[in-house]
C-alpha positions as CSV (number, residue, x, y, z in Angstrom):
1,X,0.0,0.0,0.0
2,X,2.8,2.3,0.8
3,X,4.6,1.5,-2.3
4,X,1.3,2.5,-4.5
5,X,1.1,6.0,-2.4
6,X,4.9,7.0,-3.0
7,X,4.2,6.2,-6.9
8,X,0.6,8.5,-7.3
9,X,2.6,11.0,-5.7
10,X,5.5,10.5,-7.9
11,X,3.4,10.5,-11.1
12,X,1.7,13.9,-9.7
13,X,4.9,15.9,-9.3
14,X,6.4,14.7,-12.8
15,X,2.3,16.2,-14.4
16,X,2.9,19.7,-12.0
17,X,6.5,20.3,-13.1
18,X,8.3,18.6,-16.1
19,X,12.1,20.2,-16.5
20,X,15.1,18.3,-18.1
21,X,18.4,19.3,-17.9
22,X,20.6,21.0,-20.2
23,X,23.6,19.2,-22.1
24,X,27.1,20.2,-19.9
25,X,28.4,23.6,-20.6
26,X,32.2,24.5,-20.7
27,X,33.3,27.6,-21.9
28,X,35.8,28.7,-20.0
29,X,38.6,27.3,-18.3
30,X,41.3,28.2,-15.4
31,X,43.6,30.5,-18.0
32,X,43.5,34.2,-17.0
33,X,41.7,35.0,-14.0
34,X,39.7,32.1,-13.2
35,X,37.3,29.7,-14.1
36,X,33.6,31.0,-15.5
37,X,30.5,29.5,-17.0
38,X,27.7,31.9,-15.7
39,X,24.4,31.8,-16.2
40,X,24.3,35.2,-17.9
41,X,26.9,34.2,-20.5
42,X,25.4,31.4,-21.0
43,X,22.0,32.7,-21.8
44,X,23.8,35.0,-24.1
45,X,26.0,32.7,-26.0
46,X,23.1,29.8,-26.0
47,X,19.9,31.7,-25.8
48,X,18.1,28.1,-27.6
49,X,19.5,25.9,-25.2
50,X,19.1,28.0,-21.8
51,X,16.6,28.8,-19.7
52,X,16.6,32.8,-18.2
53,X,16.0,31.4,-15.1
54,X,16.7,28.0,-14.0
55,X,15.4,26.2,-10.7
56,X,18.8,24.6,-9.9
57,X,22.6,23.9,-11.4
58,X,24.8,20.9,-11.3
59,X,28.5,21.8,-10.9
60,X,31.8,19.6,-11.6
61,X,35.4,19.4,-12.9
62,X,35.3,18.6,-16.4
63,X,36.7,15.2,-15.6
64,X,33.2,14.5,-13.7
65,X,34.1,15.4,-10.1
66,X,31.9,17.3,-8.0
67,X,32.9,20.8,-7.4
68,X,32.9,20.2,-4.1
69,X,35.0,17.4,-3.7
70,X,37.9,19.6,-5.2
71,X,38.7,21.6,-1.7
72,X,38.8,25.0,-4.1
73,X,36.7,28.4,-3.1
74,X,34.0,28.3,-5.7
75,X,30.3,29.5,-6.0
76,X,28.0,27.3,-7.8
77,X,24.5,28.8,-7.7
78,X,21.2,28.2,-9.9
79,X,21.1,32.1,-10.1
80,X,25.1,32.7,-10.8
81,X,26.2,29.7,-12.3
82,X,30.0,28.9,-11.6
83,X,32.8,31.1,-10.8
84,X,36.3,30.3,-9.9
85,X,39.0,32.6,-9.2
86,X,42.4,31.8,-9.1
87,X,43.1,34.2,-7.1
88,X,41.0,32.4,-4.5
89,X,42.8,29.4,-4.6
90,X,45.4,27.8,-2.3
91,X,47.7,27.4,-5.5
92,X,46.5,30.5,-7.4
93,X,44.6,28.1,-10.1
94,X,41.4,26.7,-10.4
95,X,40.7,23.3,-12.0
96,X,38.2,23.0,-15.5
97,X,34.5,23.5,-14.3
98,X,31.4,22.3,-16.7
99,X,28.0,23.0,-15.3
100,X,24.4,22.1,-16.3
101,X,21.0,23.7,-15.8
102,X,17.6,22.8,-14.7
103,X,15.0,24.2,-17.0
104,X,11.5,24.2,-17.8
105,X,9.6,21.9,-20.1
């Protein structure tokens, strides 16, 4: 019985909200000062494949690690997307970053 609850109310969240994420973005890298793939470039370099908005944000090395596993100083926000500066870091550079974006069906 418990089983058949958890699977209505599965089926009535994927009907309210359908999103899908975006393919991997990675524009940027650590050269100059830092490491950048925001959501406002984004939107402006990939207008047909970004959302203005979007509800949430993956972040990781472009090997596949997660950003926070990597011990640098870096924001990774659904409003802000990634940023990385060397700067920030212990040894002055940040690794590759490639995010990915929640958006809207």
């Amino acid at each position: 019985m418990l089983l058949l609850r958890l699977t209505i109310s599965l089926l009535s969240v994927d009907s309210v909200y359908s999103a899908q994420w975006t393919r991997w973005f990675d524009n940027d890298d650590s050269q100059g000062s830092g490491d950048f793939e925001t959501v406002l470039d984004l939107n402006s370099e990939y207008p047909d494949e970004m959302c203005e908005n979007p509800p949430d944000v993956e972040c990781q090395t472009a090997s596949g690690l997660p950003y926070t596993a990597t011990g640098e100083d870096v924001t990774c926000s659904a409003t802000v997307g990634l940023k990385c500066k060397n700067v920030d870091q212990p040894n002055r550079k940040c690794s590759d970053f490639k995010v990915r974006f929640i958006c809207p069906g």
